[in-house]
TIFI-404693 format. One record per residue (C-alpha): x, y, z. Coordinates in Angstrom, 2 decimals. Layout:
N
node x:X	y:Y	z:Z
...
***
This chain:
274
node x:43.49	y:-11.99	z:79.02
node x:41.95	y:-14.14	z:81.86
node x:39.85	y:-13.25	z:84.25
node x:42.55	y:-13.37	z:87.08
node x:44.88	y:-11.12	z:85.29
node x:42.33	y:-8.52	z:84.10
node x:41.54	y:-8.62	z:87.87
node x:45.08	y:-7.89	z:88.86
node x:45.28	y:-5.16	z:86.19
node x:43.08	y:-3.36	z:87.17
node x:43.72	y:-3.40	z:91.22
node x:47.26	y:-2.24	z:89.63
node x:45.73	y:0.77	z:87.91
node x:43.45	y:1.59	z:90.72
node x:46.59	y:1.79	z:92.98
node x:48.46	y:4.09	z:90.57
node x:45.05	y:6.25	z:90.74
node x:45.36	y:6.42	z:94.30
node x:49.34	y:7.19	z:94.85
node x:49.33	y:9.54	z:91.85
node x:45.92	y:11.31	z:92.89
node x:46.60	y:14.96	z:93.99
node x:45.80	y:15.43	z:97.84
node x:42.60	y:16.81	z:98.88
node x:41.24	y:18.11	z:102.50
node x:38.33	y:15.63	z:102.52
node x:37.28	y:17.19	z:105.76
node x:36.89	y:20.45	z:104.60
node x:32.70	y:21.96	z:103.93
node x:32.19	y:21.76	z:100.33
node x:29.15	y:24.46	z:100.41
node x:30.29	y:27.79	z:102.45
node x:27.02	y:29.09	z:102.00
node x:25.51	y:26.57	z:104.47
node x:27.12	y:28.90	z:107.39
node x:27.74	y:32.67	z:108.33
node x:30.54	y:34.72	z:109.82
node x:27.91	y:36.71	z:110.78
node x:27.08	y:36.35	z:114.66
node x:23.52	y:37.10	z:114.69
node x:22.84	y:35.13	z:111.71
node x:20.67	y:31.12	z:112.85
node x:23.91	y:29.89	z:110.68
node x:26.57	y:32.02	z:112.38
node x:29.20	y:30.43	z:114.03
node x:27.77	y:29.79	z:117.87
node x:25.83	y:27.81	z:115.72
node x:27.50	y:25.78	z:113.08
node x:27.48	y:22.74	z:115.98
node x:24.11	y:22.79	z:115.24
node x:23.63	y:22.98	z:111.41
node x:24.20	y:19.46	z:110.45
node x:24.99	y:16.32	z:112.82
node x:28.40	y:15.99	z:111.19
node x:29.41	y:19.60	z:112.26
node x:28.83	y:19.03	z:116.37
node x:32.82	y:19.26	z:117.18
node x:31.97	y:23.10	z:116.66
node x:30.11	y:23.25	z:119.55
node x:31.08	y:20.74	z:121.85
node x:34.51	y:19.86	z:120.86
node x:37.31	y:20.55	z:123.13
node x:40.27	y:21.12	z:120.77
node x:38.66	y:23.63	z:118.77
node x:40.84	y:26.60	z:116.76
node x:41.30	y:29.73	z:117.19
node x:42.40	y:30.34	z:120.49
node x:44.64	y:33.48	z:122.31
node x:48.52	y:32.74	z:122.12
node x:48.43	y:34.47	z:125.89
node x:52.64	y:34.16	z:127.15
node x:51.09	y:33.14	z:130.63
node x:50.36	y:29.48	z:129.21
node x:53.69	y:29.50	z:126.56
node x:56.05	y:27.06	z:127.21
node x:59.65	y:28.37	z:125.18
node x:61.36	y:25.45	z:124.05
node x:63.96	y:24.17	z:121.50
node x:63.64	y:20.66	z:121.19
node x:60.68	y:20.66	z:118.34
node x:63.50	y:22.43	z:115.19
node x:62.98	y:24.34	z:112.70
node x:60.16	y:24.30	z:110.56
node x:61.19	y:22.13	z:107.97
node x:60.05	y:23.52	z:104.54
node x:60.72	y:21.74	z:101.34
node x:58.38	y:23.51	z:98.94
node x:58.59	y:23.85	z:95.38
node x:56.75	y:25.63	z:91.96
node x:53.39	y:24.45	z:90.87
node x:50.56	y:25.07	z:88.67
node x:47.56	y:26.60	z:90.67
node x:44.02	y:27.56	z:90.54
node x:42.64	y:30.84	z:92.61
node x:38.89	y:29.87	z:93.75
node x:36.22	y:32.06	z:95.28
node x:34.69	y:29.81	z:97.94
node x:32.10	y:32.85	z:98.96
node x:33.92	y:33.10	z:102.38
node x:37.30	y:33.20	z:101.63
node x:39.67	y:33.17	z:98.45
node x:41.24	y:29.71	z:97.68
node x:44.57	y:29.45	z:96.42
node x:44.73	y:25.57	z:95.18
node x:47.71	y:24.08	z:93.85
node x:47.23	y:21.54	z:91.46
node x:50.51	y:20.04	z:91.02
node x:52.14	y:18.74	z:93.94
node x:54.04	y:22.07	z:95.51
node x:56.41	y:20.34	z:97.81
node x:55.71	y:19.79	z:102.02
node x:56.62	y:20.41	z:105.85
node x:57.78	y:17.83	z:107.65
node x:56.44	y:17.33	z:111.58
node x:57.55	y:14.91	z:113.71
node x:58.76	y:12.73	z:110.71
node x:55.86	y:12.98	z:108.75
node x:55.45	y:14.55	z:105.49
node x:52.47	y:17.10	z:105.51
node x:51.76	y:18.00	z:101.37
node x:50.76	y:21.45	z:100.52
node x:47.16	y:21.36	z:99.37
node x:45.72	y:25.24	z:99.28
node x:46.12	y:28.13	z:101.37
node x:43.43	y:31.11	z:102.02
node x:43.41	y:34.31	z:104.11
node x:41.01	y:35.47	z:106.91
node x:40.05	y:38.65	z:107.60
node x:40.57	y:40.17	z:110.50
node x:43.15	y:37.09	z:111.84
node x:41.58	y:34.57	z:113.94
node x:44.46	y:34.13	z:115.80
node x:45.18	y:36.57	z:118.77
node x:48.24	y:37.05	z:120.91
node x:47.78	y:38.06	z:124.43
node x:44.20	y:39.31	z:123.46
node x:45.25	y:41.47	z:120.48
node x:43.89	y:40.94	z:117.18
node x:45.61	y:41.64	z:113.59
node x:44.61	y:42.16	z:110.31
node x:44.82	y:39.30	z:107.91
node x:45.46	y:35.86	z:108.64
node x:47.14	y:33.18	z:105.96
node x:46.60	y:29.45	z:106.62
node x:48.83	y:27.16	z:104.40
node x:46.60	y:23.80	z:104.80
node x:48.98	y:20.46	z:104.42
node x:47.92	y:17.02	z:104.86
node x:49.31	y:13.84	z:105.08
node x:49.06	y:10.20	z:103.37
node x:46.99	y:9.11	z:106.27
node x:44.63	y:12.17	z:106.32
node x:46.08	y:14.25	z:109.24
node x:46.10	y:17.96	z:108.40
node x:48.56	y:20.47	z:109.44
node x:48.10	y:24.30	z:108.93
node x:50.99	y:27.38	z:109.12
node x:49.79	y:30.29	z:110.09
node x:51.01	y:33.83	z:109.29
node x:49.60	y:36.66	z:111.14
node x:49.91	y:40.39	z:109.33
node x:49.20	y:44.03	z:110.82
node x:48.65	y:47.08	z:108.36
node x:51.88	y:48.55	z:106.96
node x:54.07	y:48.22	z:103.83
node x:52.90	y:45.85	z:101.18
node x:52.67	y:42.41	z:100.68
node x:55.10	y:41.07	z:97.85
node x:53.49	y:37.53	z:97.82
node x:49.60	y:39.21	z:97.60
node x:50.64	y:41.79	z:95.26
node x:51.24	y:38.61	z:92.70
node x:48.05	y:37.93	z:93.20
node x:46.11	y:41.28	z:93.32
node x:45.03	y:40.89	z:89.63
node x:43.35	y:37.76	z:90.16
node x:41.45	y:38.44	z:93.07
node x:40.15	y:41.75	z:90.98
node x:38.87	y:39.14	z:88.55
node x:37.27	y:37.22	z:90.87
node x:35.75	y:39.62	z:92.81
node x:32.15	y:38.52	z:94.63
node x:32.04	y:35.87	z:92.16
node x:31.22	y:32.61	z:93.94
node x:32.14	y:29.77	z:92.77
node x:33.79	y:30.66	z:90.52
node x:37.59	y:29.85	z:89.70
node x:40.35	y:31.11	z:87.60
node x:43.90	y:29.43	z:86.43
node x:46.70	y:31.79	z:88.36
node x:49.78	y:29.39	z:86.85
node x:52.85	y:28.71	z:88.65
node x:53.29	y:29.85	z:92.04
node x:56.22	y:29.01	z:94.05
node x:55.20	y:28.53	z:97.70
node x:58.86	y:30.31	z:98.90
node x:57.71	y:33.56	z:97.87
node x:55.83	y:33.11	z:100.56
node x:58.00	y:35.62	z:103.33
node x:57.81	y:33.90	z:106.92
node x:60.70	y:36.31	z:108.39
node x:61.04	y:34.17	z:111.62
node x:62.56	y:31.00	z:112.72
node x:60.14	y:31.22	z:116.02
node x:56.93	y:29.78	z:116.21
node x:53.95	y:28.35	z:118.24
node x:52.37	y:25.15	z:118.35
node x:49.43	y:23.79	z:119.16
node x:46.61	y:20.88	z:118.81
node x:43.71	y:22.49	z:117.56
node x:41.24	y:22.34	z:114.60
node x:40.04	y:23.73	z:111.29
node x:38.17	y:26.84	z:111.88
node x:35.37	y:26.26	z:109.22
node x:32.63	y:23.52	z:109.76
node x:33.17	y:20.52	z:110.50
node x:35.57	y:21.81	z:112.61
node x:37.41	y:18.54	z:112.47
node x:40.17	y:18.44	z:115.31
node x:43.54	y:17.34	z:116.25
node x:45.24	y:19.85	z:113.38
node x:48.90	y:20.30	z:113.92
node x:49.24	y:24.34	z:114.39
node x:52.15	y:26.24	z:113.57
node x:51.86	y:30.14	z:113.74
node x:55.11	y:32.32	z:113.05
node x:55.72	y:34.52	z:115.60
node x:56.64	y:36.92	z:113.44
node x:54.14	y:39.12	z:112.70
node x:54.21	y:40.74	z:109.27
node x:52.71	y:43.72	z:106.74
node x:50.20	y:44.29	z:104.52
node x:48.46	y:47.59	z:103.09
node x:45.27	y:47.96	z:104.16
node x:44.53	y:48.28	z:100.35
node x:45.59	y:44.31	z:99.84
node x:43.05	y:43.88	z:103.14
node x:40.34	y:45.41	z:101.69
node x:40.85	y:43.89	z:98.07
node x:40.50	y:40.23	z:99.85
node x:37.16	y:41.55	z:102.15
node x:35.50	y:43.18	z:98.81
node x:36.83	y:39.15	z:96.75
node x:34.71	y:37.28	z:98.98
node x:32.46	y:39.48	z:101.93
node x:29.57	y:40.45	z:101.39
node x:26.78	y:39.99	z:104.11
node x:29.60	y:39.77	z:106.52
node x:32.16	y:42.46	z:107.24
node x:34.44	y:39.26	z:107.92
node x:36.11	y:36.20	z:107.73
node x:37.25	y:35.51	z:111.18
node x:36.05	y:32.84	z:113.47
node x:35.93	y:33.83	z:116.91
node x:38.27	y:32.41	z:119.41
node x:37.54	y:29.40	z:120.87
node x:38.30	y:28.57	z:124.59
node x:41.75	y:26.65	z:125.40
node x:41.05	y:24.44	z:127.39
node x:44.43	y:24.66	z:129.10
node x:46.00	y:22.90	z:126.28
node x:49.90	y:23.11	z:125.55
node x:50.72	y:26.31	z:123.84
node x:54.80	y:25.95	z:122.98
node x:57.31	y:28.50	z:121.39
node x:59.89	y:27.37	z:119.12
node x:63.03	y:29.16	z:119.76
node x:66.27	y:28.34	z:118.19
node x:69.53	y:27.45	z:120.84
node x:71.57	y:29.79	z:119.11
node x:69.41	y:32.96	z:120.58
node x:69.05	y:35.19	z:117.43
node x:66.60	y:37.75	z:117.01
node x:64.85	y:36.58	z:113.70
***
């Protein structure tokens, strides 16, 4: 082979690399220990801005996440559709990240599709107490399904729980986060999980331009929080604090100021209660 083709090979075989390459939220803080839920702590998060140079958006970004879903700055509309889902089984890997609990797929588990883009399903995790708040109150548990995009752009859906009955799609995973309980680092195989179990309940939802809510804080996330606002035991609750807490009692960024940015609720023409 000449030297021309073997330099076309391999720029072929670097592109089938790329394409076939499982996504990955390059933004995202590999180290969790560098930073603290912990608001007294000189790493806690009034001052993650000031950590590393790379991390500033924290502090002086203006489209920062969470904020309070407060109905006085709602705007109810139904021009933005349903929340198009198109998810399927995958193999996946539950990781202890010493802040939160991972849940990684590792074969391609389908995507949401916003504005005409297609936003992959990378991982999901929980925060404890949500981060979230709707006119000032505060839940339980938060779940962030984390999506991104060919070109990088991340979107997250957001499911907000109170205490109550259990939850079906946690209870698969009870087990696992037993095994993996104030383990850092460390990660076990879970298997297939089918994102649908995954019980949203609710065709209505708010949206939002905001960003992750972990250092770097990188903005201009597409939101999505179901307005639906469903159950877990407080036993599931407290098996996800004892996974991953431990000099913090939890998870849960505090909310960030708005900024008077667009806050809009998806509501269906047809006018059903869902």
């Amino acid at each position: 082979m000449d030297n021309k083709s073997l330099w076309f090979s391999s720029i072929s075989i670097s592109i089938i690399i790329l394409f076939s390459a499982p996504f990955s939220i390059s933004q995202e803080v590999a180290d969790e220990r560098e930073f603290s839920y912990d608001r007294n702590s000189p790493i806690g998060p009034h001052r993650w801005g000031k950590i590393h140079p790379e991390w500033r958006l924290c502090n002086k970004g203006k489209l920062q996440s969470p904020i309070n879903l407060t109905h006085k700055r709602v705007k109810t509309t139904s021009k933005l559709g349903r929340l198009d889902r198109n998810y399927k089984p995958a193999n996946t890997t539950l990781i202890n990240r010493g802040h939160d609990m991972m849940l990684r797929w590792v074969g391609r588990a389908g995507n949401i599709r916003i504005n005409r883009t297609k936003y992959q399903l990378i991982q999901l995790h929980w925060h404890t107490p949500a981060e979230h708040t709707i006119n000032g109150r505060r839940f339980n548990l938060e779940l962030h399904m984390v999506h991104q995009s060919r070109h990088g752009k991340i979107a997250v859906v957001a499911i907000l729980y109170k205490i109550g009955r259990p939850d079906s799609f946690l209870s698969q995973l009870e087990p696992y986060l037993k095994a993996l309980s104030s383990t850092k680092g460390v990660e076990k195989s879970v298997g297939v999980i089918d994102p649908r179990d995954i019980k949203i309940g609710s065709r209505k939802y708010y949206r939002y331009i905001g960003s992750l809510t972990t250092p770097p804080c990188t903005e201009n996330v597409i939101w999505t929080i179901v307005k639906k606002v469903r159950t877990v035991s407080r036993a599931q609750v407290r098996a996800i604090r004892k996974a991953v807490h431990d000099e913090s009692e939890a998870n849960a960024r505090p909310v960030q100021p708005s900024n008077n940015r667009r806050v809009k609720l998806y509501k269906p023409k047809d006018h059903k209660k869902y």
